[in-house]
C-alpha positions in Angstrom: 137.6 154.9 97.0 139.7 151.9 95.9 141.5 152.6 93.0 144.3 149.7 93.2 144.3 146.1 94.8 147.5 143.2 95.4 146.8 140.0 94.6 150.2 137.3 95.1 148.4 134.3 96.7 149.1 131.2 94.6 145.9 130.1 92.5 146.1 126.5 94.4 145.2 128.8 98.0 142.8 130.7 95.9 141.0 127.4 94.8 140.5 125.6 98.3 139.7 128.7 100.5 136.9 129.9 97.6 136.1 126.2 96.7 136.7 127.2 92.8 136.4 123.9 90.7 138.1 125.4 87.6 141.1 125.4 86.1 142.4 129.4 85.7 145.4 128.9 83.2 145.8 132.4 82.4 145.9 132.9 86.5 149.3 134.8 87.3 150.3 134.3 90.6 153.4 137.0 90.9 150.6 139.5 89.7 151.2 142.6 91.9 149.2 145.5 92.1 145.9 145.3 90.0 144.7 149.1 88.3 141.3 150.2 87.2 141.2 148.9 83.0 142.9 145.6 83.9 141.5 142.2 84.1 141.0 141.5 87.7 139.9 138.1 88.9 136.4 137.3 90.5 135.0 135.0 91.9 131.4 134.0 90.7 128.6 131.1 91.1 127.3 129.1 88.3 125.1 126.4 87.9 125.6 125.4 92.0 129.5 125.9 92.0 131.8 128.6 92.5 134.4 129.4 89.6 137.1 132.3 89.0 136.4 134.2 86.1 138.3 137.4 84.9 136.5 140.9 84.6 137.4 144.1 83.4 137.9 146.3 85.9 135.6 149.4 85.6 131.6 148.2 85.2 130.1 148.8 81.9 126.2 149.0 81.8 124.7 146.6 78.8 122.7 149.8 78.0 125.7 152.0 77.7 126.6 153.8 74.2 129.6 154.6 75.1 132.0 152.4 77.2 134.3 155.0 78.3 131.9 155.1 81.1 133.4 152.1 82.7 136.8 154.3 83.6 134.2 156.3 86.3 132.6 153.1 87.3 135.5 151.4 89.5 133.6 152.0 93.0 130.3 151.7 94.0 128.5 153.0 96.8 127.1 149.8 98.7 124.8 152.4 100.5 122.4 153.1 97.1 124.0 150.5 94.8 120.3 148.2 94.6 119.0 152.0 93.3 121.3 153.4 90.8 120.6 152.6 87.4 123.7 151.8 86.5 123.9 149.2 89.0 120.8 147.7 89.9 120.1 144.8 87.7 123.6 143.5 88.1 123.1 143.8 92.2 119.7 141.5 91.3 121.8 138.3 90.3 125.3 139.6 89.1 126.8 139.6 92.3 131.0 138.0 92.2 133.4 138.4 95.2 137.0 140.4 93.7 139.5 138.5 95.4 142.7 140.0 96.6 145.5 140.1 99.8 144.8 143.7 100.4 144.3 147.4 99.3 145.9 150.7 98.9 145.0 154.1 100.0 147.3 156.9 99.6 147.8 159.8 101.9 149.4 163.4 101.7 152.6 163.7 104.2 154.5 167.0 103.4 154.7 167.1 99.9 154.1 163.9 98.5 151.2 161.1 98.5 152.2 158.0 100.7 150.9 154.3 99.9 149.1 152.4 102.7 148.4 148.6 102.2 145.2 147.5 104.1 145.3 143.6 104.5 144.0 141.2 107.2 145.8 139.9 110.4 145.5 136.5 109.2 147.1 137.2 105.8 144.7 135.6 103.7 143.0 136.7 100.8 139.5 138.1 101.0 136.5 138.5 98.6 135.1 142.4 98.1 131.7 142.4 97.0 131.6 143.1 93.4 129.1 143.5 90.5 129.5 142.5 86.9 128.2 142.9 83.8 128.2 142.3 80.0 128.5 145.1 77.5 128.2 144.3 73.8 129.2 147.4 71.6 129.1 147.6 67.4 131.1 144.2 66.4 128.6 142.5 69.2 131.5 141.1 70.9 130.8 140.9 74.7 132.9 142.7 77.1 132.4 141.4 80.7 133.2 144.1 83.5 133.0 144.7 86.8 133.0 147.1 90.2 134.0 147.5 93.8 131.7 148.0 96.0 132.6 150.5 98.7 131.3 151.2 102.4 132.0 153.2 105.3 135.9 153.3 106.2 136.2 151.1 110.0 138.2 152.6 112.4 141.7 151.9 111.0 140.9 152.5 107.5 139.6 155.8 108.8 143.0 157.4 109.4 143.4 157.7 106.0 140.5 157.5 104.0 136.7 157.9 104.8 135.7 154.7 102.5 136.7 151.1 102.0 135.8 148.3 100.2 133.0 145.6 101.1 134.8 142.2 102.3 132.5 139.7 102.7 132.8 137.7 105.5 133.8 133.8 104.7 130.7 132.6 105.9 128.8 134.8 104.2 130.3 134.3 100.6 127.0 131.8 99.6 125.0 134.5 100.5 126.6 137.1 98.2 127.3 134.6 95.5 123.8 133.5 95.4 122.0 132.8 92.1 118.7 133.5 92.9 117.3 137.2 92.6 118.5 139.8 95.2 117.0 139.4 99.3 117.7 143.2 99.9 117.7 142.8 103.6 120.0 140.1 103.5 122.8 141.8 100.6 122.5 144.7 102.5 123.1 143.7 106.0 126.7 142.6 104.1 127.4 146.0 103.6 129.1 147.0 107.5 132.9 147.8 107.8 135.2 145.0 108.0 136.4 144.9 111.7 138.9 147.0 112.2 140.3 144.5 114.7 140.9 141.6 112.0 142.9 144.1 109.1 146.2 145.8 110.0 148.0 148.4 107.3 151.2 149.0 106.5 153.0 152.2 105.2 155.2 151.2 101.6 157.4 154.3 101.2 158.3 152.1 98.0 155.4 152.1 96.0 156.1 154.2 93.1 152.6 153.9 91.3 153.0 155.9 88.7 149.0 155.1 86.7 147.9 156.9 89.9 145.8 159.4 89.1 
């Protein structure tokens, strides 16, 4: 499960490595950790160009009644994603890559809960493979929301947890980001653990997070 997420790359980095061609004013660059209710930022492809949009983090259905539902629906299972009902249209042409500089897993040593950061070797940011969606409730103002897809854990991320997000490979971002309808074969083929070879973790004895559930 992925429950929390860092972002601290400046939006200029963000721009040129995910060839955005928008503006992102409301962008904050000293944002820390990111939590399941907040706006996270996304990267999604519109009309032939990629652009960074905001989402709230938990995925509403459009067919919801009830959009509490979005606080259980911060992780997906890559493995039956294109199945579920609450995630199959969106996997047809909803697809946007969550971009961050790495992810937290917590485990138990004695008698507390210890932070581990996940990030990559090279220190960039990377794109998890996310799905969105639009949820209008009484007052028929749209709410647009999202979720992580996760996968298998690769051998590092194994030592502590037993799943991990989906990063999509750089050159396969136009693949995930497509606009045309859903090539099962291809998505899925997406779905394998990051190597475990390009990510190393790091234990942060100061990570206090108290919103942890």
């Amino acid at each position: 499960m992925c429950g929390r997420f860092v972002l601290v790359t400046d939006f200029n980095k963000i721009s040129g490595q995910f060839q955005v061609r928008n503006e992102a004013g409301d962008f904050s660059s000293n944002r820390e950790v990111f939590y399941p209710g907040q706006d996270v930022p996304a990267v999604v492809r519109q009309n032939g160009q990629n652009h960074i949009v905001f989402f709230r983090w938990g995925l509403i259905p459009s067919w919801a009644k009830d959009p509490s539902i979005g606080r259980k629906l911060i992780n997906a299972r890559a493995e039956t994603v294109f199945e579920k009902p609450s995630f199959r249209k969106a996997f047809q042409k909803r697809r946007c890559l969550i971009v961050a500089d790495g992810f937290y897993e917590w485990q138990k040593e004695e008698k507390r809960k210890i932070a581990w950061r996940f990030f990559l070797k090279s220190e960039k940011p990377f794109g998890m493979a996310g799905l969105y969606e639009s949820w209008r409730g009484a007052e028929k103002q749209a709410l647009h929301t999202c979720v992580i897809l996760t996968t298998e854990a690769n051998l590092l991320v194994r030592t502590v947890h037993d799943r991990m997000p989906v990063i999509v490979a750089e050159d396969q971002w136009r693949t995930w980001l497509s606009e045309e309808a859903a090539d099962r074969a291809a998505l899925v083929s997406l779905f394998q653990p990051y190597p475990a070879e390009w990510m190393d973790c790091r234990k942060e004895l100061d990570f206090d997070d108290e919103r942890r559930e």
